[in-house]
C-alpha positions in Angstrom: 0.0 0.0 0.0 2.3 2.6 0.8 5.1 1.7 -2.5 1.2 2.0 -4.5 1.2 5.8 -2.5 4.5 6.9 -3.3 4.4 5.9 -6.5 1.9 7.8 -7.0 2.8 10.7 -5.7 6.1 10.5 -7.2 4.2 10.6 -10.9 2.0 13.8 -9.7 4.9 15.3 -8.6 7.1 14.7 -11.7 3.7 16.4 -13.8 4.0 18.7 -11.5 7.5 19.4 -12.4 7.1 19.1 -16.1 4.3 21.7 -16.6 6.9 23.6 -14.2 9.3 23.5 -16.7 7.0 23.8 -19.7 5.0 26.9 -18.2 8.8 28.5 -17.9 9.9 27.4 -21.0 6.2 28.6 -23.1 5.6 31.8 -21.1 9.0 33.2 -20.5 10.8 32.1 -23.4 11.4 35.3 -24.3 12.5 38.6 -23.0 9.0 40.5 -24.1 7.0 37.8 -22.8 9.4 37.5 -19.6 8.9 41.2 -19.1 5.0 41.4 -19.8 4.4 39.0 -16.6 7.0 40.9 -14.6 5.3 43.6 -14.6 2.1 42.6 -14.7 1.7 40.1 -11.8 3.7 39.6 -8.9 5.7 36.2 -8.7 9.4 35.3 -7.4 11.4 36.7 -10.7 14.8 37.0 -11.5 15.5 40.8 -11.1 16.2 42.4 -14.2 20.3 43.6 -14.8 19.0 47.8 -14.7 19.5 49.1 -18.3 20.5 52.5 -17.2 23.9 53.6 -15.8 24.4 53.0 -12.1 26.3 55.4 -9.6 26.9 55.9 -6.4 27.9 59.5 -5.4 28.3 60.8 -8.9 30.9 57.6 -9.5 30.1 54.8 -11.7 29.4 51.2 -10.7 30.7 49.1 -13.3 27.8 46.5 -13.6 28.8 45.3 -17.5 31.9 44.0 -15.0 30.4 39.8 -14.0 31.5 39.8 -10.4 30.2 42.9 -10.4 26.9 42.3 -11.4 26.7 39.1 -9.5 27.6 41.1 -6.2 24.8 43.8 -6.9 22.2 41.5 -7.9 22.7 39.6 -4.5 22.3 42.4 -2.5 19.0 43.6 -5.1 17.6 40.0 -4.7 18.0 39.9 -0.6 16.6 43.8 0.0 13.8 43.1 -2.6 12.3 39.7 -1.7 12.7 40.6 2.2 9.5 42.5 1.5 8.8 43.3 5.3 12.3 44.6 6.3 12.8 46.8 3.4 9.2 48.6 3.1 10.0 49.5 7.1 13.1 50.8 5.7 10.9 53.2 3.4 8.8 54.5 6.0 11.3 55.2 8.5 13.8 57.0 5.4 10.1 59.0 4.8 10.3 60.4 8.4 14.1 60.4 8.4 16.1 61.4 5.4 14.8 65.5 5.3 17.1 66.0 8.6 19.9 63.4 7.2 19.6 65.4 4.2 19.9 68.8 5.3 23.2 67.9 7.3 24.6 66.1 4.4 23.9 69.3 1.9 25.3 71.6 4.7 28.8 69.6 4.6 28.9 69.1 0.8 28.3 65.7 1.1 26.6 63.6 -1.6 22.9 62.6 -0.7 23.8 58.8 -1.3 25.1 58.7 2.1 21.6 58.9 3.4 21.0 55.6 2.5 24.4 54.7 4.6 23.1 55.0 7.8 20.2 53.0 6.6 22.0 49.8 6.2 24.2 50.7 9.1 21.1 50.3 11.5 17.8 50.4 9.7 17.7 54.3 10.9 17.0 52.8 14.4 19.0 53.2 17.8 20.8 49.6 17.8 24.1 48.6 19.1 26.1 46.3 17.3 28.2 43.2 19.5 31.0 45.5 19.0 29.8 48.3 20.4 28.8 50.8 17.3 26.0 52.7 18.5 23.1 54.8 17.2 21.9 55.7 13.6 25.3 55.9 12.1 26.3 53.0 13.9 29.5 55.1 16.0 32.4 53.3 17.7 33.3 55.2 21.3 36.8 55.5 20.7 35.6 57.5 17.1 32.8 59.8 18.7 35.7 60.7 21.5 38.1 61.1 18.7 35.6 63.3 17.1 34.4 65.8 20.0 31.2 63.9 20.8 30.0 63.6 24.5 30.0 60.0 25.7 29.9 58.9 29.0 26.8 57.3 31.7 24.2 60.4 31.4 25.2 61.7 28.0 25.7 59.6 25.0 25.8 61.9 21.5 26.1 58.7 19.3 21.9 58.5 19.6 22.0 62.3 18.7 20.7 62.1 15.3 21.8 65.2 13.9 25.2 65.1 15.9 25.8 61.9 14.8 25.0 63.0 11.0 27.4 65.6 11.5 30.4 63.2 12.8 29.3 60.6 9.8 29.5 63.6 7.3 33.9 64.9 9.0 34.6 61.0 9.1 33.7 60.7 5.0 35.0 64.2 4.2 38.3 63.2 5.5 38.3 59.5 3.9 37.6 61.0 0.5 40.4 63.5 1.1 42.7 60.7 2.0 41.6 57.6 -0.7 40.4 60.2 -3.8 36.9 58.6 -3.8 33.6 58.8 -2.0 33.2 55.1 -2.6 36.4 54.3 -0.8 35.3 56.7 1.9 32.0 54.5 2.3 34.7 51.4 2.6 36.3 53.0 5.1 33.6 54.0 7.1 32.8 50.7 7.0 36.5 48.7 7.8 38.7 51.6 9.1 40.7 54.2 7.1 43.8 52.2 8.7 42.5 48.3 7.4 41.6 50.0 4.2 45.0 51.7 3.4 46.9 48.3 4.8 44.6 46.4 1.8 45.4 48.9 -0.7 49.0 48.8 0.1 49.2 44.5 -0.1 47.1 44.6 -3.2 48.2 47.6 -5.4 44.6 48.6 -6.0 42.9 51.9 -5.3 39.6 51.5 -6.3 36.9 49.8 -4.2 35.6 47.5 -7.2 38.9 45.9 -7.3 40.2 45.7 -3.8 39.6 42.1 -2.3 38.3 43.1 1.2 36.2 41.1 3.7 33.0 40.3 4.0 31.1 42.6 5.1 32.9 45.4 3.4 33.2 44.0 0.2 28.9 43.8 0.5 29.1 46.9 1.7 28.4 49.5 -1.3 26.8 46.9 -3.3 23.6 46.7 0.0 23.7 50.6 -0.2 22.6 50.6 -3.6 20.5 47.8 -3.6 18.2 50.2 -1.1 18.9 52.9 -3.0 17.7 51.4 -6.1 14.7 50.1 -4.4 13.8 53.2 -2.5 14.0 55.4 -5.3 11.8 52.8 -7.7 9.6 51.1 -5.1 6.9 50.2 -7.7 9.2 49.0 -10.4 10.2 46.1 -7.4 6.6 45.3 -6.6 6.3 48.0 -3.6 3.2 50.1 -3.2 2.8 52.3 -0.3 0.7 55.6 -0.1 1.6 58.9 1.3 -0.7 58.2 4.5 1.5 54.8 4.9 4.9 56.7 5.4 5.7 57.5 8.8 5.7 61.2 9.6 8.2 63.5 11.5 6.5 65.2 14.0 7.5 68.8 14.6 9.3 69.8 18.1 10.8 72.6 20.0 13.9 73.0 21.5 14.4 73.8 25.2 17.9 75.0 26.5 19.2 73.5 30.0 22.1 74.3 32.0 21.5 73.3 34.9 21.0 69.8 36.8 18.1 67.8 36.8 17.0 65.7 39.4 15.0 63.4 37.6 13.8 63.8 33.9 10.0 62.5 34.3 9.2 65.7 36.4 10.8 67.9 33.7 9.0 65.9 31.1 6.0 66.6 33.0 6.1 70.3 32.8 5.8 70.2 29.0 2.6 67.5 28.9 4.5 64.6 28.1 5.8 61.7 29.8 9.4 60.1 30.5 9.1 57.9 27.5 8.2 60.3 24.8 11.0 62.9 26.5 13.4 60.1 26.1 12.0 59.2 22.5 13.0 62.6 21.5 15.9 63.0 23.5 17.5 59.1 23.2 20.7 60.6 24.1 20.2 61.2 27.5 21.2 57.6 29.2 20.1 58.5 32.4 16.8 60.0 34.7 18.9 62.4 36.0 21.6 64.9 35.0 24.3 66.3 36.8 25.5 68.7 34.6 28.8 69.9 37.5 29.9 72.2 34.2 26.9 74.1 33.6 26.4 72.9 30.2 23.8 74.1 27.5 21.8 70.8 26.4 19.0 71.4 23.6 16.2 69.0 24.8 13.5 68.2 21.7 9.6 68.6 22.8 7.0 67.2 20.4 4.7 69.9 19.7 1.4 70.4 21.5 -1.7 68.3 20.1 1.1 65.5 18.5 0.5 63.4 22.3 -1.6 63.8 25.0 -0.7 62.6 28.5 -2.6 63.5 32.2 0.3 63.8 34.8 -0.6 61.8 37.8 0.7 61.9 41.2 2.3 58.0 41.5 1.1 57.2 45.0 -2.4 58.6 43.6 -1.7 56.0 40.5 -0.3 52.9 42.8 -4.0 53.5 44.7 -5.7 53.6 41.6 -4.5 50.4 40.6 -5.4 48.3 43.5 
C-alpha cells in the first residue's frame, strides 16, 4: 500500500514538475514575454540587470563587470524579496532622510550617504556586538576622537543630527585621503587604517577591485541595492501611499544648563511623559543629570496636540491600581 502511494505521488509530482518546466519554458521564453508577466503580476522573478547607468555618489558602478553584477544583484535580490524589512526601511527614510539630508547638503556631502546610515542600522538606535551605536552605527573611541559627549548620562552617538554631522567629518576626511567617495564609504565601514593596509598589499585603489572582507566588500553593493529600491519602489513590486509613510513630527527645542534631578518631572512640565521625553531626546542615558559644568543641552519637545498625556501623582496612581 504505501510503495502503490508513493508511487503515485512521485508521478504527480514529476507532472507537477514538467508543466513547471513547460510553463517557464512557453511563457517566458522570451525577454518581451518575460517582461509582460513581470510587470504585470507579482511572482518570485529573476530581477532584471537595470538598463540604465548605475552610480553611487556621482561615480560609476561598473555592472557590465560579472563579479560585479553578481555582487549587486545579491544584494537587489536579498533587499527586494525581504519585503517586510525593506518597506520598514521606506517609512522610516520618509520620516528620516529631510534631517539626514539637510546635514549632508550643509557639509557638501553627496545625498547617497543617506541611504548609509540606513544599512548601518535600519535608521534605528541599535548597538552592534562591537559596540557601534546609534543611527550611524558610531564606535566610542571614534565619537571621542571626534568631540562627541560619551559617557553614563550623555551619549551623543543616539543624537541624530550630531551623529550625521560626525558621519558627514569621518567621510570628508576619507575621501580627502583615498580620492573617492566610494572608498570613503569602505572606510567608514572597515577603518581608514585596514583600508590603506589592503590597498598597500594589493596595489589597488579602487573599491571595485580591492579584495576586502565580507562585510565590506557587501558593503556599497547593500547601499545601492536600497537605494535602487527606494527610489523605484513600484518597479520592485512596492506600493505604499503617502498616509502609509511615517511622519516627522515637529518639536521645540528647550535649552538647559543646569541639573536635573529626575527627567520624568521635567517631562512633565511640558505634557509629556518620560518615554516620549526620552524618544526625542535618546541621548540622554540616564533619569537624571548632573550637569557639574553648567552645560547648554538642547532637549527636543514634540509639539502640542502631536501626544496627550494627564500627569498623575504615583502614590495617587499605585492607589488607583489596586
Amino acid at each position: 500500500m504505501k510503495k502503490t502511494f508513493y508511487s503515485f505521488t512521485l508521478i504527480i509530482s514529476l507532472i507537477g514538475i514538467a508543466k513547471f518546466f513547460s510553463f517557464s519554458s512557453n511563457e517566458h521564453g522570451d525577454d518581451q514575454s518575460f517582461m509582460n508577466h513581470f510587470n504585470n503580476k507579482y511572482s518570485i522573478f529573476a530581477l532584471p540587470k537595470p538598463t540604465a547607468q548605475m552610480d553611487f555618489c556621482g561615480e560609476h558602478v561598473p555592472l557590465e563587470n560579472p563579479d560585479i553584477w553578481e555582487r549587486f544583484d545579491k544584494e537587489l535580490l536579498k533587499n527586494t524579496y525581504w519585503q517586510s524589512n525593506t518597506l520598514l526601511l521606506q517609512k522610516r527614510a520618509h520620516k528620516y532622510f529631510p534631517i539626514i539630508e539637510a546635514i549632508l547638503a550643509e557639509y557638501q556631502v553627496p545625498e547617497d550617504f543617506k541611504y548609509l546610515a540606513l544599512i548601518e542600522s535600519g535608521l534605528e538606535n541599535v548597538i552592534s556586538p562591537a559596540g557601534a551605536t546609534g543611527f550611524w552605527q558610531i564606535m566610542k573611541v571614534t565619537a571621542k576622537e571626534f568631540g562627541m559627549e560619551v559617557n553614563s548620562e550623555i551619549d551623543e552617538r543616539y543624537h541624530l543630527e550630531k551623529s550625521t554631522i560626525l558621519a558627514c567629518e569621518f567621510l570628508s576626511q576619507a575621501k580627502e585621503k583615498f580620492g573617492s567617495w566610494t572608498l570613503a564609504a569602505a572606510a567608514y565601514n572597515m577603518g581608514r587604517t585596514g583600508l590603506q593596509k589592503q590597498i598597500n598589499r594589493q596595489k589597488e585603489n579602487t573599491y571595485y577591485d580591492l579584495l576586502l572582507n565580507n562585510e565590506t566588500s557587501r558593503y556599497v553593493f547593500r547601499i545601492l541595492a536600497v537605494k535602487d529600491i527606494i527610489e523605484n519602489p513600484k518597479h520592485y513590486g512596492f506600493h505604499l501611499r503617502e498616509k502609509d509613510l511615517y511622519q516627522h513630527v515637529p518639536t521645540y527645542t528647550v535649552n538647559v544648563d543646569t541639573p536635573v534631578s529626575h527627567w520624568a518631572d521635567f517631562a512633565n512640565q511640558y505634557d509629556i511623559n518620560y518615554k516620549i521625553l526620552k524618544r526625542y531626546n535618546p541621548w540622554l542615558r540616564k533619569n537624571y543629570l548632573t550637569n557639574s559644568e553648567k552645560k547648554v543641552y538642547k532637549i527636543n519637545i514634540p509639539q502640542k496636540g502631536y501626544y496627550t498625556f494627564q500627569p498623575k501623582n504615583p502614590i495617587e496612581s499605585i492607589e488607583q491600581s489596586k
